[in-house]
Backbone as CSV, one residue per row, in Angstrom:
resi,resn,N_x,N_y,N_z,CA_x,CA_y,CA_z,C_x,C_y,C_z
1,UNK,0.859,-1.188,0.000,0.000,0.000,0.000,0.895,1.236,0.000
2,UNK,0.946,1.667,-1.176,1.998,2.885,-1.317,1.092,4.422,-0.843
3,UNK,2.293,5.147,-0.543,1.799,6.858,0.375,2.030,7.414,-0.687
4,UNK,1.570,8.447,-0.750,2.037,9.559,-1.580,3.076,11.069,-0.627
5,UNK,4.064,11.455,-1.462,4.491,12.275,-0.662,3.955,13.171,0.344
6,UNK,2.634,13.546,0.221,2.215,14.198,1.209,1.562,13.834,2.925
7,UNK,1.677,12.217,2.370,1.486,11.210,3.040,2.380,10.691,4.329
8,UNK,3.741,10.688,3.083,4.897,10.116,3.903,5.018,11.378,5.160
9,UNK,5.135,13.000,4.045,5.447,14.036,5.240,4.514,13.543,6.733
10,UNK,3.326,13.594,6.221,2.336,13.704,7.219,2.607,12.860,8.442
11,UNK,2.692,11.221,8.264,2.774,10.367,9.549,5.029,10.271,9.397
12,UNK,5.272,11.355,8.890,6.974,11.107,8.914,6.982,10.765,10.359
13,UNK,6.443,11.210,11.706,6.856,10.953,13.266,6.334,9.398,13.625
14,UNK,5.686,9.087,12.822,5.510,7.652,12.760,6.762,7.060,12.219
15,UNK,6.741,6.841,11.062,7.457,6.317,10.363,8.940,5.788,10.793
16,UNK,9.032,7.235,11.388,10.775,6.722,12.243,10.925,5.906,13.567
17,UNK,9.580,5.614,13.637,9.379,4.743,14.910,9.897,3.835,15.124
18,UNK,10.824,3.082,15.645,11.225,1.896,15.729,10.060,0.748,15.528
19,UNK,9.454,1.083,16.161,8.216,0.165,16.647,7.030,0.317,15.428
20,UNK,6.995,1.321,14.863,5.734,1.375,13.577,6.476,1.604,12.126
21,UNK,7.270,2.426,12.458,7.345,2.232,10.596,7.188,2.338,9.516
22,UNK,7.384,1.823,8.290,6.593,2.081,7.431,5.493,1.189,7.238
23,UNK,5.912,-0.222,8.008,5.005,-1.573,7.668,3.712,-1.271,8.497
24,UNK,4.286,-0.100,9.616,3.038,-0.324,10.625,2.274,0.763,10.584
25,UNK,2.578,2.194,9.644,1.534,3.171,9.277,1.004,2.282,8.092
26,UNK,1.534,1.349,7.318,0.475,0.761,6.497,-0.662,-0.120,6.822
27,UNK,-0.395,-0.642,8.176,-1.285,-1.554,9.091,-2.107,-0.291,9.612
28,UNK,-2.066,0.788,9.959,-3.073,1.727,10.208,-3.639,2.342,9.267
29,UNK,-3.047,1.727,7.686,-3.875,2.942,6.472,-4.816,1.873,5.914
30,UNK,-4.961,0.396,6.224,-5.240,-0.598,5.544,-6.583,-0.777,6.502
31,UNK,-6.114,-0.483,8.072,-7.650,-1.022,9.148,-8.509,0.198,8.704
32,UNK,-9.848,-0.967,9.365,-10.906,-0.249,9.905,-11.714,-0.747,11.201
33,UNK,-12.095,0.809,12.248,-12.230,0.633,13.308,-13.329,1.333,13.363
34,UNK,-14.526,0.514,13.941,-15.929,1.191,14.186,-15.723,1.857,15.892
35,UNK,-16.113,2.910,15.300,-16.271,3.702,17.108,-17.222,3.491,17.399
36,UNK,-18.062,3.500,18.365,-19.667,3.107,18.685,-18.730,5.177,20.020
37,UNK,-19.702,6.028,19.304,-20.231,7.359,20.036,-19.531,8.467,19.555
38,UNK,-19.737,9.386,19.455,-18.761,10.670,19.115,-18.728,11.621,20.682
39,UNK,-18.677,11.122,21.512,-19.100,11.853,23.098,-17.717,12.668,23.696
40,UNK,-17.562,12.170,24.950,-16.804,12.752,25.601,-15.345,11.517,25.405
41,UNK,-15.717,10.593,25.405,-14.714,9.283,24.746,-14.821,9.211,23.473
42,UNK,-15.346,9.174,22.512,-15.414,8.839,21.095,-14.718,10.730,20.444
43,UNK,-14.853,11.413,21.067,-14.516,12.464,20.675,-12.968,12.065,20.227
44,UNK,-12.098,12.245,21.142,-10.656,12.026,21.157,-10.309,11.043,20.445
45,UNK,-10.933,9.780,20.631,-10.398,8.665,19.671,-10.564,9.132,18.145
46,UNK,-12.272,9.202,17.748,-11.817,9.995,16.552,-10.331,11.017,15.835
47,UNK,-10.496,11.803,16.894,-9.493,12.553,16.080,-7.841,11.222,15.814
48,UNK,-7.497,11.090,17.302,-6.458,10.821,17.016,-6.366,9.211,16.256
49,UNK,-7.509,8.851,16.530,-7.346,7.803,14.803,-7.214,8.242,13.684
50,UNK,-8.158,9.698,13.251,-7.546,9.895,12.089,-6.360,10.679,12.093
51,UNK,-5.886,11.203,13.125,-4.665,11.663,12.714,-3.762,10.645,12.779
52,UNK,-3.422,9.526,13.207,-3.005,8.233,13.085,-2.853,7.899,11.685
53,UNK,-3.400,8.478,10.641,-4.153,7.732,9.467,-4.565,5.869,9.588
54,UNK,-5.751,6.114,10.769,-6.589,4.680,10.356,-7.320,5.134,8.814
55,UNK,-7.721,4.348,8.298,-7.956,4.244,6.466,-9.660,4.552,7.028
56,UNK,-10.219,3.990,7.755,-11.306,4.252,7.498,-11.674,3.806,9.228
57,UNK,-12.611,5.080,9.121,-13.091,5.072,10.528,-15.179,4.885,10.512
58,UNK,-15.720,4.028,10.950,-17.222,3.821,10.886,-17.567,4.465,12.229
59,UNK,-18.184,5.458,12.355,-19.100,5.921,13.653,-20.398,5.898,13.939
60,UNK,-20.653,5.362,14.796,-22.256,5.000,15.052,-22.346,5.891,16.418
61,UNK,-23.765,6.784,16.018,-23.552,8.127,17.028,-25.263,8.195,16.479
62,UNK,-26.179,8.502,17.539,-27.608,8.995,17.078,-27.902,10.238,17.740
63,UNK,-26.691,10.928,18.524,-27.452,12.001,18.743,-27.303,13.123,18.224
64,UNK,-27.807,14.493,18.728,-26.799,15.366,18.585,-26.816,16.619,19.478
65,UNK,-25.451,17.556,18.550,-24.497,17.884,19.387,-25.652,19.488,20.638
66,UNK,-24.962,19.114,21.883,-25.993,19.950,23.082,-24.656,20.770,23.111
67,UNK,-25.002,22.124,23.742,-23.572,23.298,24.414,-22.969,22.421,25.424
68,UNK,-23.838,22.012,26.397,-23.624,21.273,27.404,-22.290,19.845,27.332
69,UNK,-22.484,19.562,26.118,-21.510,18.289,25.384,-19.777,19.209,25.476
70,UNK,-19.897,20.130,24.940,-18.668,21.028,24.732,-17.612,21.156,25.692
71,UNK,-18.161,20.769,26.732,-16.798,21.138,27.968,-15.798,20.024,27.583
72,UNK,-16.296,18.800,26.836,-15.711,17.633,27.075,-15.142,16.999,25.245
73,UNK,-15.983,17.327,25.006,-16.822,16.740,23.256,-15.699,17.182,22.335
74,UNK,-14.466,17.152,22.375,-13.663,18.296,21.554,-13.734,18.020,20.309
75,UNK,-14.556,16.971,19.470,-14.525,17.197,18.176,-15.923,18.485,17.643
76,UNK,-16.685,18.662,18.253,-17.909,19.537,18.205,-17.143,21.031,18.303
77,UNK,-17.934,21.696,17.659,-17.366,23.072,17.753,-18.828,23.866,18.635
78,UNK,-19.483,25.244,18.529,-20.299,25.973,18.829,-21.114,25.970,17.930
79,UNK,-20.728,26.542,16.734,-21.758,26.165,15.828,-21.899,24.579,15.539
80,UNK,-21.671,23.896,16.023,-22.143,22.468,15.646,-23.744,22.131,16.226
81,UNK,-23.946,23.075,17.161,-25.071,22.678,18.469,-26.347,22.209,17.463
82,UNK,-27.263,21.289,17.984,-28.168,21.108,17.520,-27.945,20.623,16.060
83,UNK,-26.994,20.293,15.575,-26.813,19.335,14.322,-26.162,17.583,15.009
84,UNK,-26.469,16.868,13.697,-26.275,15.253,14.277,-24.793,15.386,14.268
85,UNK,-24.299,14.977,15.558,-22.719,14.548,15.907,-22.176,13.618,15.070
86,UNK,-23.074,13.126,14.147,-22.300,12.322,13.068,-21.693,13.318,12.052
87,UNK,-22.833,14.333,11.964,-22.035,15.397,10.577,-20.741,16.169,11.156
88,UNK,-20.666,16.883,11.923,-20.117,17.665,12.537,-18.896,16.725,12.851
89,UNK,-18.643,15.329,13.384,-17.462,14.751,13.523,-16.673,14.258,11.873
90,UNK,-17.638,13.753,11.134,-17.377,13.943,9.691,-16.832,15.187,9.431
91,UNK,-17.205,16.311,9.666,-16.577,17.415,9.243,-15.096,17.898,9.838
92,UNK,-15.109,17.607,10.885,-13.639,17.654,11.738,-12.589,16.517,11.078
93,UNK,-12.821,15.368,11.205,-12.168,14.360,10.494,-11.536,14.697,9.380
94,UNK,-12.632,15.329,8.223,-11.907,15.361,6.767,-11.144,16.811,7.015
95,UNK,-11.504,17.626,8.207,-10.671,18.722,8.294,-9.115,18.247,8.503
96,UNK,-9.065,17.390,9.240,-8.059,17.142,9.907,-7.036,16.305,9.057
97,UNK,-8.121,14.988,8.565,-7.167,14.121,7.893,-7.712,13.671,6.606
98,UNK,-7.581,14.414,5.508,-8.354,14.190,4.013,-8.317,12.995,3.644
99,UNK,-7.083,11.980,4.089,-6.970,10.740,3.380,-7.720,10.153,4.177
100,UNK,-8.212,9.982,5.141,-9.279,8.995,5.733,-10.470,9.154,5.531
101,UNK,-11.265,7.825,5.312,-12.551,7.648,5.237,-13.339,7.768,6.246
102,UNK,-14.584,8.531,6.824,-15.324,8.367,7.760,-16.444,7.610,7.542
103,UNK,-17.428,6.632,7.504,-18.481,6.013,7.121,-19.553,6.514,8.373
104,UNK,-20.539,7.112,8.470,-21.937,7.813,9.397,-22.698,6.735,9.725
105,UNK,-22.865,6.146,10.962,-24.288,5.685,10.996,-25.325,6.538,12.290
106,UNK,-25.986,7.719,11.380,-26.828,8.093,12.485,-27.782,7.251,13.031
107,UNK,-27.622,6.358,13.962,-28.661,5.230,14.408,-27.781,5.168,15.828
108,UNK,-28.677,4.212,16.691,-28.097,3.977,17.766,-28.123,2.272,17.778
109,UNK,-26.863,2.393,18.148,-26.466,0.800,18.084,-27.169,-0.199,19.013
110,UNK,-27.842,-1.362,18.289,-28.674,-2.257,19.111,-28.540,-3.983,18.667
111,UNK,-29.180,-4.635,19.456,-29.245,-5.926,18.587,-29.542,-6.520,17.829
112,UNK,-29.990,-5.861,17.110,-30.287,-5.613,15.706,-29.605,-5.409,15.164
113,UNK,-28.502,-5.017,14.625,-27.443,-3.809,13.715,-26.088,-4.378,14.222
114,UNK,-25.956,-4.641,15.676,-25.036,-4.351,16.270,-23.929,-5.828,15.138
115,UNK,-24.557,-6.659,15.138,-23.458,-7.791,14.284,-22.926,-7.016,12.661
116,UNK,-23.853,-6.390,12.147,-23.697,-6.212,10.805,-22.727,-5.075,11.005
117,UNK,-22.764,-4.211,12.027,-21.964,-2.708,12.012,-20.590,-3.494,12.217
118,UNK,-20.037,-4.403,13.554,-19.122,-5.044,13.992,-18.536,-5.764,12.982
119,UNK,-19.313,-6.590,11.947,-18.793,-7.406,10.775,-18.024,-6.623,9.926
120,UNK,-18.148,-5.032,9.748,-17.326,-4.104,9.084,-16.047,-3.892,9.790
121,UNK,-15.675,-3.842,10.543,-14.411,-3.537,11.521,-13.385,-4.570,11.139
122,UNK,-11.924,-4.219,11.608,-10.754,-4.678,12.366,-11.286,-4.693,13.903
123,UNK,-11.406,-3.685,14.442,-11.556,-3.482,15.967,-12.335,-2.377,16.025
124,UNK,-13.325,-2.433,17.320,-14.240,-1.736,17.730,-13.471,-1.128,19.140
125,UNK,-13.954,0.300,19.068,-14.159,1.073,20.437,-14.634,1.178,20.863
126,UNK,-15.193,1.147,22.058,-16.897,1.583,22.282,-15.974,3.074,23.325
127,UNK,-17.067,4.109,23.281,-17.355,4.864,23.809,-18.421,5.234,24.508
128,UNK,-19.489,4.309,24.728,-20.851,4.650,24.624,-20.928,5.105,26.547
129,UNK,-21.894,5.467,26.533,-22.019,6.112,28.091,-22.931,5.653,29.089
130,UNK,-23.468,4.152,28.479,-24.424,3.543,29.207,-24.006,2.271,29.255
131,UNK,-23.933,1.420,30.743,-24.305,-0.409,30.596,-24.991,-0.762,29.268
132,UNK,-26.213,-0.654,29.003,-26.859,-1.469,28.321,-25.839,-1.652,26.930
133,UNK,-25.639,-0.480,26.550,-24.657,-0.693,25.098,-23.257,-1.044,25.378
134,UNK,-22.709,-0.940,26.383,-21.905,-1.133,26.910,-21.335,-2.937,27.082
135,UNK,-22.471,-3.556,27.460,-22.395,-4.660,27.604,-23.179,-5.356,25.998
136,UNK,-23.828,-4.881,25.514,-24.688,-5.511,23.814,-22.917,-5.183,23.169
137,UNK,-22.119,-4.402,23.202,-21.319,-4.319,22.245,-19.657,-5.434,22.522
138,UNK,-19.848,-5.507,24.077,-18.943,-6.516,24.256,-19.443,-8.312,24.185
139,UNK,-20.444,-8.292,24.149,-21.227,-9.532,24.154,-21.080,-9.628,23.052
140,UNK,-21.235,-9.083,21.821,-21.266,-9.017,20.270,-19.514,-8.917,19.797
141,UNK,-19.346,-8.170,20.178,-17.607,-8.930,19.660,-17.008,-9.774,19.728
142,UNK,-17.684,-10.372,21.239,-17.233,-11.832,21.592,-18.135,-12.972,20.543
143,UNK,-19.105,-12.783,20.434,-19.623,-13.671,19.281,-19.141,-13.282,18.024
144,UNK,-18.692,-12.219,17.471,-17.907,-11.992,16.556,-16.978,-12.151,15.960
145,UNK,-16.018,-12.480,17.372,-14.665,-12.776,17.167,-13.931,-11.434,16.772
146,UNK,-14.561,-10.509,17.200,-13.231,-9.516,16.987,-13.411,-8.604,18.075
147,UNK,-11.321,-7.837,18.146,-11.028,-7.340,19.302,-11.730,-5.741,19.850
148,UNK,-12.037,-5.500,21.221,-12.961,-4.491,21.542,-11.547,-3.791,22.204
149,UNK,-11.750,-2.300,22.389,-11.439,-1.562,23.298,-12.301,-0.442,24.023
150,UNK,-12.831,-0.786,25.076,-13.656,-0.362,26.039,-12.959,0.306,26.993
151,UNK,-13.666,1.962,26.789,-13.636,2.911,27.738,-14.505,3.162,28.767
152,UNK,-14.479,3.799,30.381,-15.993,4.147,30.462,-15.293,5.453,31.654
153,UNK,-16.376,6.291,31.701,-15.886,7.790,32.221,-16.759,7.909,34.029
154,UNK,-16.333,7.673,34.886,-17.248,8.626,36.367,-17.206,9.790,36.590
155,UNK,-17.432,10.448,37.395,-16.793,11.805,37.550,-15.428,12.115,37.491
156,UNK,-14.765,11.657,38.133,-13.437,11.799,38.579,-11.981,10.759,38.240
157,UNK,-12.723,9.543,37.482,-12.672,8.062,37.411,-12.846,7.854,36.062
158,UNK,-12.099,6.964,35.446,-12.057,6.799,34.422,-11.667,4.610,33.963
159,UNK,-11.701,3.672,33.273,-10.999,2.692,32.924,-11.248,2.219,31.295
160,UNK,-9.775,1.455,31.361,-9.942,1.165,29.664,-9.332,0.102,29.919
161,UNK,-10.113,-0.704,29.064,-9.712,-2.193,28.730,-9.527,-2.589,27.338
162,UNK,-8.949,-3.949,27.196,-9.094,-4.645,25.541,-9.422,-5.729,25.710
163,UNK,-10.705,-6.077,25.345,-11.387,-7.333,25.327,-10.581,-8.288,23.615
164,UNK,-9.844,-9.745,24.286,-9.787,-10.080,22.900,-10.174,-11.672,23.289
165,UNK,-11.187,-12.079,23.496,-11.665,-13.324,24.077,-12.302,-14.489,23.040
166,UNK,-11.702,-14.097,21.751,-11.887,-15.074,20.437,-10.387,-15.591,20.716
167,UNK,-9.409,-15.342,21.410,-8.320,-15.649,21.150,-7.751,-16.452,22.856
168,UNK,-6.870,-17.036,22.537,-6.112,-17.164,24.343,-4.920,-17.013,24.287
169,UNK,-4.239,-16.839,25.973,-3.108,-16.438,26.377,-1.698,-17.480,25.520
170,UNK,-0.863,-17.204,26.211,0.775,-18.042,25.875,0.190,-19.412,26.220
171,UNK,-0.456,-19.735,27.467,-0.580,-21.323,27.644,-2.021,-21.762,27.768
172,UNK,-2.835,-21.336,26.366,-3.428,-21.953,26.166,-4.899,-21.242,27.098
173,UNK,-4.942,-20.719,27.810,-6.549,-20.083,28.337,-6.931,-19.631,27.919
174,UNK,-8.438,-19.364,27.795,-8.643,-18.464,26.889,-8.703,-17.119,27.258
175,UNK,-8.526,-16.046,26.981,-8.910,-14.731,27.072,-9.838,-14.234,27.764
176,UNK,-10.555,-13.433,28.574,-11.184,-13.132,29.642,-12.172,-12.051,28.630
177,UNK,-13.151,-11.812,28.787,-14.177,-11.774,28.596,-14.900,-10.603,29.603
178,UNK,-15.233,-9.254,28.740,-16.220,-8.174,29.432,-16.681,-8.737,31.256
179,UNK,-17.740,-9.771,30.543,-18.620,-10.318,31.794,-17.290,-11.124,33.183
180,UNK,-16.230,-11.338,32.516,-15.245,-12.268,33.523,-14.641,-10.839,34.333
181,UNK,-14.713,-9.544,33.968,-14.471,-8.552,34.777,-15.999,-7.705,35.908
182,UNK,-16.516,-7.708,34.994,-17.706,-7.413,35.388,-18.948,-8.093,34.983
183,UNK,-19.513,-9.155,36.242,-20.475,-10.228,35.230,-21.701,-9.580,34.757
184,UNK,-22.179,-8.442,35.372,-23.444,-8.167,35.203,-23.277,-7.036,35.171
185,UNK,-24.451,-6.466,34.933,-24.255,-3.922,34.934,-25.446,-4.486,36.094
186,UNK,-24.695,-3.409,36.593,-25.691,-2.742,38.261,-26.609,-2.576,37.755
187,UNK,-27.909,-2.399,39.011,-29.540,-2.145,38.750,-29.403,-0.833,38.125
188,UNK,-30.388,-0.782,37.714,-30.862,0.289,37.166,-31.137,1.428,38.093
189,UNK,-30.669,2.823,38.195,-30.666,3.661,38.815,-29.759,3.696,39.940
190,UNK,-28.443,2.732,39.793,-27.922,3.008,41.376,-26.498,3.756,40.722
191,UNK,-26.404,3.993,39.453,-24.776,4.548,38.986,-25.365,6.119,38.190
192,UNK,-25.746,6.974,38.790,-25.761,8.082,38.148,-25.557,8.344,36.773
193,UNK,-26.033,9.011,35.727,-25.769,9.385,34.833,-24.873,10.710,34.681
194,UNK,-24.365,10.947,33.443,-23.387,12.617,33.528,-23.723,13.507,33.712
195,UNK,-25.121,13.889,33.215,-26.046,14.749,33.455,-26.272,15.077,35.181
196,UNK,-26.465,13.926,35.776,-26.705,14.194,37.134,-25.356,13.761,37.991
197,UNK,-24.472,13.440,37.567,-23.292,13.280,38.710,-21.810,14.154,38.316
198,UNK,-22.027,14.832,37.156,-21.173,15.414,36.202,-19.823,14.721,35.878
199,UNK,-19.196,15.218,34.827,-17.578,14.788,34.721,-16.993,15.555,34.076
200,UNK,-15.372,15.268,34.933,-14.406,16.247,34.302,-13.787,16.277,32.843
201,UNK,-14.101,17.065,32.088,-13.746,17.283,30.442,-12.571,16.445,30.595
202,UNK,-11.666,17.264,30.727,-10.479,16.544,30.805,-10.126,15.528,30.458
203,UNK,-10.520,14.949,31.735,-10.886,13.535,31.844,-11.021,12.784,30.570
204,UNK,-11.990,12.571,30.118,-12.697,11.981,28.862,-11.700,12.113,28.202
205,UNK,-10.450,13.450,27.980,-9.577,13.208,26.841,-8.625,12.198,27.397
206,UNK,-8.175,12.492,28.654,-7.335,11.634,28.748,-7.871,9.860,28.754
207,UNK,-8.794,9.741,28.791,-9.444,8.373,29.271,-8.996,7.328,27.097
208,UNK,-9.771,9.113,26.241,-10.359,8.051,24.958,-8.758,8.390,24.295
209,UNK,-7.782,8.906,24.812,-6.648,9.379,23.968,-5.936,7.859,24.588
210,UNK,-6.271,7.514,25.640,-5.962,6.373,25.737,-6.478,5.260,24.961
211,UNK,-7.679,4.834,24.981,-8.201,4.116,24.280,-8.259,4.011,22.626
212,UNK,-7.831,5.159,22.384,-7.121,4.985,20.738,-5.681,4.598,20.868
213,UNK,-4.919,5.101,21.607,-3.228,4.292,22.013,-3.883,2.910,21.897
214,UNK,-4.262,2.252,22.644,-4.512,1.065,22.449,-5.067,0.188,21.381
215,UNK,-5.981,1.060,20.656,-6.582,0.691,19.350,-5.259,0.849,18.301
216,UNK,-4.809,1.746,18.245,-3.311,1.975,17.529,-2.269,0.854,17.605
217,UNK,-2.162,0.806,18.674,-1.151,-0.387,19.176,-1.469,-1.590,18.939
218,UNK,-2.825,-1.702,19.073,-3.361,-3.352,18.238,-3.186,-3.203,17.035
219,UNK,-3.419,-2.390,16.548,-3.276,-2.493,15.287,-2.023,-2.438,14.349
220,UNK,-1.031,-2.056,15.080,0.466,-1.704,14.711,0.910,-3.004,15.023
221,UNK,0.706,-3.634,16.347,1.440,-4.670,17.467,2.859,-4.574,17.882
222,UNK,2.682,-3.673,18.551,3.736,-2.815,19.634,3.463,-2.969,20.656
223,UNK,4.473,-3.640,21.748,4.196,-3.253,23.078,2.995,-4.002,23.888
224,UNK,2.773,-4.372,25.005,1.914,-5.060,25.441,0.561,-4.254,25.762
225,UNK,-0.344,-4.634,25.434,-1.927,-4.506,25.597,-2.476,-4.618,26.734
226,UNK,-3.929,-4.128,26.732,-4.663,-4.467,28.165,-5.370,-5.856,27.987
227,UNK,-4.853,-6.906,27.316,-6.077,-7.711,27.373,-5.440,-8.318,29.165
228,UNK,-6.929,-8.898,29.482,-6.802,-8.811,30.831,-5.702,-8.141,31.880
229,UNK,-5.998,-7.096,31.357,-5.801,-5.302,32.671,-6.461,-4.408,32.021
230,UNK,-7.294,-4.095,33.460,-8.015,-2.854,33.458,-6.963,-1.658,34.037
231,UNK,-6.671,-0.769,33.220,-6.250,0.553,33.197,-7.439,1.770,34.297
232,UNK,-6.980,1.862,35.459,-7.878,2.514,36.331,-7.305,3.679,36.902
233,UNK,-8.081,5.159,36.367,-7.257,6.455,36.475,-8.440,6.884,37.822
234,UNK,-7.685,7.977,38.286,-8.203,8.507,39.687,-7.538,9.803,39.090
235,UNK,-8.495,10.891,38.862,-8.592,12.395,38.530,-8.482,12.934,39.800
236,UNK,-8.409,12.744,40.307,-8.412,13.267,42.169,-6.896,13.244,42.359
237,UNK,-5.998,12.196,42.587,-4.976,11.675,42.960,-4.048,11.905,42.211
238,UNK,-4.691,11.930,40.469,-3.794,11.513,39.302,-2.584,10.317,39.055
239,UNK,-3.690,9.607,39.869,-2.611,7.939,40.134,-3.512,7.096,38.756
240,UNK,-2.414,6.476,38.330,-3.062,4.915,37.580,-2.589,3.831,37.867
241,UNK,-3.602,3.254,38.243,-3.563,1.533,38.514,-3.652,0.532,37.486
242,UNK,-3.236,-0.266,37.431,-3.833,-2.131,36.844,-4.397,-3.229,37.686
243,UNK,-5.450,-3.372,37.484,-6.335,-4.110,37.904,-5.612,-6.050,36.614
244,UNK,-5.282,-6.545,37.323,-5.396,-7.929,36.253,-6.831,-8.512,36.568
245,UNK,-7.130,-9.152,35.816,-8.499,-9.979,35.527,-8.500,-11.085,35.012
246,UNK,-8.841,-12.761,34.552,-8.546,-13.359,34.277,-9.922,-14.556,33.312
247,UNK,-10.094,-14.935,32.733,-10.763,-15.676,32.552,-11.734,-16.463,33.260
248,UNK,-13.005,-16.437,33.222,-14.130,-16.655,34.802,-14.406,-18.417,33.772
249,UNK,-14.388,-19.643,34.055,-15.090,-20.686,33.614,-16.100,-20.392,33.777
250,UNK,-16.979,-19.567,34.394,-18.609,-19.567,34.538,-18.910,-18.407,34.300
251,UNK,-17.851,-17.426,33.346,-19.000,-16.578,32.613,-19.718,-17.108,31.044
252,UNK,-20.983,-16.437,31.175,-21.727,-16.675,30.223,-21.810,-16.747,28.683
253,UNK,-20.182,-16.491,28.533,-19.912,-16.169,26.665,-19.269,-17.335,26.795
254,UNK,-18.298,-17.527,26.927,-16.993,-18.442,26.472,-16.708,-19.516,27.532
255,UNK,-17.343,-19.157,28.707,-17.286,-20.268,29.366,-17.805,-21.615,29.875
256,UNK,-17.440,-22.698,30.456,-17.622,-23.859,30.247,-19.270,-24.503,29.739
257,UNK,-19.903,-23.719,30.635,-21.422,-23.735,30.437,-21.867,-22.665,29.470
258,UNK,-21.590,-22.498,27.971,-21.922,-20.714,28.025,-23.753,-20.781,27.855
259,UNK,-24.365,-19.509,28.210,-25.392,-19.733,28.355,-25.845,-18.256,27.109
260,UNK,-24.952,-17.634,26.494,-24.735,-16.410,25.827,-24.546,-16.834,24.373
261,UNK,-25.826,-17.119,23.646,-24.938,-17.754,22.077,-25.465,-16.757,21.295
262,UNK,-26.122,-15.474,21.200,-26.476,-14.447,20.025,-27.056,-13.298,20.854
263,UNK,-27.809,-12.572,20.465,-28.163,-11.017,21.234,-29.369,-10.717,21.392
264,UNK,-30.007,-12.170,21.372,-31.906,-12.318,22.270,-31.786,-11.465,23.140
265,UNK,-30.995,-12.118,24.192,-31.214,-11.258,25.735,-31.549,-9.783,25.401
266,UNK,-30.788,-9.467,25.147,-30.441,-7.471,24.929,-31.739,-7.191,23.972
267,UNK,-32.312,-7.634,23.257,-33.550,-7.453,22.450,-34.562,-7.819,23.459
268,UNK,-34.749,-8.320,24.046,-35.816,-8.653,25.530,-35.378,-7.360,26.233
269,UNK,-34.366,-7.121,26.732,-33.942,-6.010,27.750,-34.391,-4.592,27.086
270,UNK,-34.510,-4.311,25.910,-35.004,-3.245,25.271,-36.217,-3.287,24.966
271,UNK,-36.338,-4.286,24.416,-38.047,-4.253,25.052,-38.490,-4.095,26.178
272,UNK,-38.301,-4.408,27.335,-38.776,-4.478,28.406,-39.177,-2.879,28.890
């Protein structure tokens, strides 16, 4: 996959990388990575995927852009307000990086969609800001077979993981699995939303600037990954932790009993 000179200039701080290269900006001009949100996490990854030059970036985003989004949202501008965060991140993107593709899905990702959007990818991000999608999009990669990188934002609190649980370790286990960290999402109403518990802008960049490092890095294969470690930031302290995690035999995707074979459940749960 040949660059064109304006190309080479562009990722030249790549290129001299020991670690990326030329073989490995071509492994980032060749993927494609569905973001699931353009938010306060999907914001940052966007950009710095396409400034990365990933070849083609798919965003699935149904809302759009509030003032209120802005403290955090840095691909949205002022005048963006009240237009779909799909156009407006499309528009930043090709500002930023002409050679990449953006593909729009103004819809909100469900169990319905959610296999056919995922079947387009290398690797998925999720950004999304709720359990329910939160868990439909890691449940679905795992039946997919392809690798996730999952962000999620608190006030003050932040973690990022890489789910790659189609695959296993050096000796043979398999890979740990969303549900083998967290088996279930809390009741309903006991984890605040952003709206009512707020969060620090900031934050969110540092959380999804991470979570594209990691999407980058899978995709380059540099350096060791989070699959089983959770990456756990404290905005208070400005400490980061690793949490290891390990493969559960009795979670519900991949393990011994699995009781998780397609995305009924989550179509019952939305109904409900």
């Amino acid at each position: 996959m040949a660059f064109s000179p304006e190309e080479i200039e562009r990722y030249a701080r790549h290129i001299v990388l020991h670690d990326v290269g030329g073989p490995g900006q071509q492994r980032l001009k060749a993927a494609t990575v569905l973001v699931i949100g353009a938010g306060g996490l999907g914001a940052p990854v966007l950009l710095y995927l396409a400034a990365a030059g990933v070849g083609r970036l798919i965003l699935v985003e149904d809302d759009v852009v509030s003032l209120s989004n802005l403290q955090r949202q840095v691909i949205h501008r002022t005048q963006d307000v009240d237009r779909p965060k799909t156009d407006s991140a499309r528009d930043a993107v090709a500002a930023l990086n002409p050679h990449v593709e953006l593909v729009t899905h103004p819809v909100r990702i469900d169990a319905g969609n959610a296999l056919d959007l995922i079947a387009q990818a290398d690797l998925v991000v999720d950004g999304s800001d709720n359990f329910s999608t939160r868990y439909l999009v890691s449940d679905a990669c795992v039946l997919a077979k392809k690798p996730l990188v999952t962000a999620a934002l608190g006030a003050f609190d932040a973690t990022v993981t890489t789910i790659r649980a189609h695959e296993s370790g050096p000796d043979g286990t398999p890979n740990p699995t969303y549900r083998c960290l967290f088996p279930e999402p809390p009741p309903a109403g006991t984890v605040p939303a952003c709206a009512e518990a707020g969060v620090l802008g900031a934050l969110a960049g540092v959380a999804g600037s991470l979570a594209a490092l990691e999407a980058i890095r899978a995709i380059v294969g540099f350096g060791e990954g989070l699959v089983g470690r959770l990456l756990m930031i404290d905005a208070r302290s400005m400490r980061f932790e690793t949490l290891s995690y390990a493969w559960d035999p009795e979670n519900p995707l991949t393990g011994e009993g699995p009781r998780i074979t397609d995305l009924s459940a989550h179509r019952r749960s939305a109904a409900a």
